[in-house]
C-alpha positions, 0 to 999 in steps of 0.5 A: 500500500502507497504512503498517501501524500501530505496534501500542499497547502499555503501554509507549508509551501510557505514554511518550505521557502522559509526553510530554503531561505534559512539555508541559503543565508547559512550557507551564504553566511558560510561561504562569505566567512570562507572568503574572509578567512581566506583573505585574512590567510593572504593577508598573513601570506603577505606579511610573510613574504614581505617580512622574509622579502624585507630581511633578504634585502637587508641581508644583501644590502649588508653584504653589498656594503661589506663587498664595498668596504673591501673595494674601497680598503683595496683601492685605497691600497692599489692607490698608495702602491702606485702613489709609492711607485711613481715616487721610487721610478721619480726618484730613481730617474732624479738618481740617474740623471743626477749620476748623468750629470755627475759623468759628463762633469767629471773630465768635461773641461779636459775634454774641451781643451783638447778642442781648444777652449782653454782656462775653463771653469763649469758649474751645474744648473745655471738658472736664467730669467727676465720678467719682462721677456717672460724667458725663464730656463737652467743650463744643466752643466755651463763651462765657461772662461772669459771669451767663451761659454758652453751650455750643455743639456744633459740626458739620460736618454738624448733624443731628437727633440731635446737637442731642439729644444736646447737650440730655443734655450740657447736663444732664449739664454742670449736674449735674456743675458743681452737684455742686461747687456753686461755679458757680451762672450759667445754661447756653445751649444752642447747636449748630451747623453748616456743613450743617444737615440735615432738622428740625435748627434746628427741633428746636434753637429748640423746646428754646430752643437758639440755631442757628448756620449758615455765612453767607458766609465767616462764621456768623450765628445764626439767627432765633428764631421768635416766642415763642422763650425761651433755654432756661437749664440 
């Protein structure tokens, strides 16, 4: 036998749209608490991240400035290593050139009055200026006498533009003694060097300039050619 069936009437279709309704709104509240709690669980994800995020940062920030100390510390260092070896390669070639200057000194006059010039005396750095000429220079070694004087530069290394620029220096040494016009004897050029380099001495004798070179452990004055004129400023 069938179960005969509650008949529908008003009042209980209306308690099944409340009863619908009561879940609805439960579950509708479920599912927003849900939602919430999943977005607090982010929230707190979030944190987490930022927090780990903030002390990675600050772990390379440390170790960045660490790796900057030891740059800096080894810069610094680099810069007084080359600091001191820019003063030892200045004060070796102050050494050499001052040992130059000293070999060319040593029998100088000797060599000279073997060429003629006699009752010479030599001195080391001759400074010359004139203000009003604006003329200012030294002459590495000046052998003189009464009649006579002989400029020479000296070089570790003598190369072609030293022997010109020793040329201006002559002429720029007779402007500034004729501006006091008190010495009237003639100037000499001679240069010299421990090493001459490419067309030097030739240079030099064509301008009527005496070439002096290392011979030995002391100097000697090169050959003129034939014709060869002392230049006289």
């Amino acid at each position: 036998m069938s179960t005969p069936s509650t008949p529908l009437t008003i009042e209980s279709v209306l308690e099944l749209f409340r009863e619908t309704r009561a879940q609805f709104q439960e579950t509708r509240a479920q599912f927003q608490e849900e939602i919430k709690e999943s977005g607090r669980e982010f929230d707190r994800k979030l944190d987490r991240w930022k927090e780990a995020a903030d002390l990675e940062y600050a772990r390379r920030k440390e170790e960045d400035a660490r790796r900057q100390e030891k740059i800096d510390a080894q810069f610094e260092k680099t810069a007084k290593q080359i600091e001191k070896t820019n003063k030892d390669v200045g004060g070796l070639s102050s050494s050499v050139g001052a040992l130059v200057e000293n070999m060319v000194k040593g029998n100088i006059v000797e060599k000279f009055e073997v060429l003629g010039y006699n009752d010479l005396s030599d001195c080391r750095e001759k400074k010359f200026k004139n203000k009003a000429l604006g003329i200012k220079g030294e002459i590495d070694l000046f052998v003189e006498n009464g009649d006579i004087a002989i400029l020479i530069e000296v070089k570790t290394t003598l190369e072609t533009a030293d022997v010109r620029d020793h040329i201006e220096r002559l002429e720029k040494f007779r402007r500034c003694t004729d501006a006091k016009g008190i010495d009237k004897r003639r100037f000499i050029g001679a240069v010299a060097g421990a090493v001459v380099k490419g067309d030097a001495a030739d240079v030099a004798m064509e301008n009527g300039m005496y070439v002096i070179v290392q011979s030995g452990e002391a100097i000697k004055i090169l050959p003129q050619p034939e014709g060869f004129v002392a230049k006289k400023w």
